[in-house]
DOZA-640693 format. One record per residue (C-alpha): x, y, z. Coordinates in steps of 0.001 Angstrom, whole numbers, padded with zeros to 6 digits, always signed. Example, Ala and Ser with C-alpha at 12.3 -4.5 7.8 and 13.67 -1.06 7.14 Angstrom:
+012300-004500+007800
+013670-001060+007140
This chain:
+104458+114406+063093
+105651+115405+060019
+105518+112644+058259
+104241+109122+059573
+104608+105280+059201
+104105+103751+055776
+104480+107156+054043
+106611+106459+050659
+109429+109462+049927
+111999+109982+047648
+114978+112062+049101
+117727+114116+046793
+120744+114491+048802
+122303+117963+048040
+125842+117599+047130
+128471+119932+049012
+130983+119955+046584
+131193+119298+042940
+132964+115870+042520
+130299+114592+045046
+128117+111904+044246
+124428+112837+043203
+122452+110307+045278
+118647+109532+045391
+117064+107187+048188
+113192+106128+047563
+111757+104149+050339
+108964+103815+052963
+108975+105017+056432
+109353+103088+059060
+109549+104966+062217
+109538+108733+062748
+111254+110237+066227
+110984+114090+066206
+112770+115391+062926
+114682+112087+062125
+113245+109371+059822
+114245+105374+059153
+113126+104512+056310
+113946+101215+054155
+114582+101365+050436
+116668+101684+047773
+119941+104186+046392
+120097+106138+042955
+123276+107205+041932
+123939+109352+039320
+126670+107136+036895
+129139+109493+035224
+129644+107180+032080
+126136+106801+031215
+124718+110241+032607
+121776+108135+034250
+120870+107193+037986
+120871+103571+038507
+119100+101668+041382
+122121+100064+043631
+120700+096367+044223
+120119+095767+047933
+117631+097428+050019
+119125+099556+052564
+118161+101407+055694
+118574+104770+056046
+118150+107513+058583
+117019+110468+057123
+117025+114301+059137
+113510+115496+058054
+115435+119292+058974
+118770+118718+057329
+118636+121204+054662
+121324+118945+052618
+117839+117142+052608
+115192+117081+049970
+112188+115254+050690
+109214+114404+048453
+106251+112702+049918
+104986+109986+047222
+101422+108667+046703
+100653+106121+048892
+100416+103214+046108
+104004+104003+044637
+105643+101076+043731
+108971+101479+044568
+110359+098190+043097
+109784+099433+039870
+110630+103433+040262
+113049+104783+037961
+114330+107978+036445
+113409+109303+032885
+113334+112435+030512
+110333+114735+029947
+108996+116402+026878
+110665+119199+028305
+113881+117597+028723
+113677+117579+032215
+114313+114799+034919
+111114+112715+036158
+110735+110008+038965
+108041+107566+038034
+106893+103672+038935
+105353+103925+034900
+102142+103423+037101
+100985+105656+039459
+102910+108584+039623
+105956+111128+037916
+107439+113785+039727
+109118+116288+037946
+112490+116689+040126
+113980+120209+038424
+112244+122720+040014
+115350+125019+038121
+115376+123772+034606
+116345+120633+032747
+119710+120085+034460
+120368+117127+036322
């Protein structure tokens, strides 16, 4: 499998059109069938007046289609803690995923835009 049980990932959902919300899920696996995950975690949505993602409060569960290419999925170090992950600027003025702990990933691949 592709990914297993206990794996941590953060997932950009690409948006299809331009008013579309720019959402963010970072969770932990929980099951794996053939190209679909469950995994349980929590939502980052971009906030138009403030320009930032925010964490939505509850924990959700979400199914995610490992093959969907509207699907971008980042495999995060195994001691990630994802109660305290959240979004800030670079050096390089880009946008970066971190816990302040254990690991930053650098999400433009394309440039500083978010």
């Amino acid at each position: 499998m592709i990914l297993e049980r206990g794996e941590k990932v953060h997932v950009m959902v690409r948006r299809l059109f331009e008013k579309d919300l720019r959402r963010h899920f970072v969770g932990e696996v929980i099951e794996v069938s053939g190209d679909l995950a469950r995994a349980e975690g929590y939502v980052y949505v971009l906030e138009d007046v403030t320009g930032e993602y925010t964490r939505r409060p509850n924990k959700r569960i979400r199914l995610i289609g490992l093959a969907d290419p509207g699907n971008i999925v980042n495999v995060l170090p195994p001691d990630a803690d994802l109660e305290n992950v959240k979004y800030t600027e670079s050096q390089e003025g880009g946008l970066v995923v971190t816990d302040g702990k254990t690991f930053a990933l650098d999400i433009n691949e394309f440039g500083p835009s978010r």
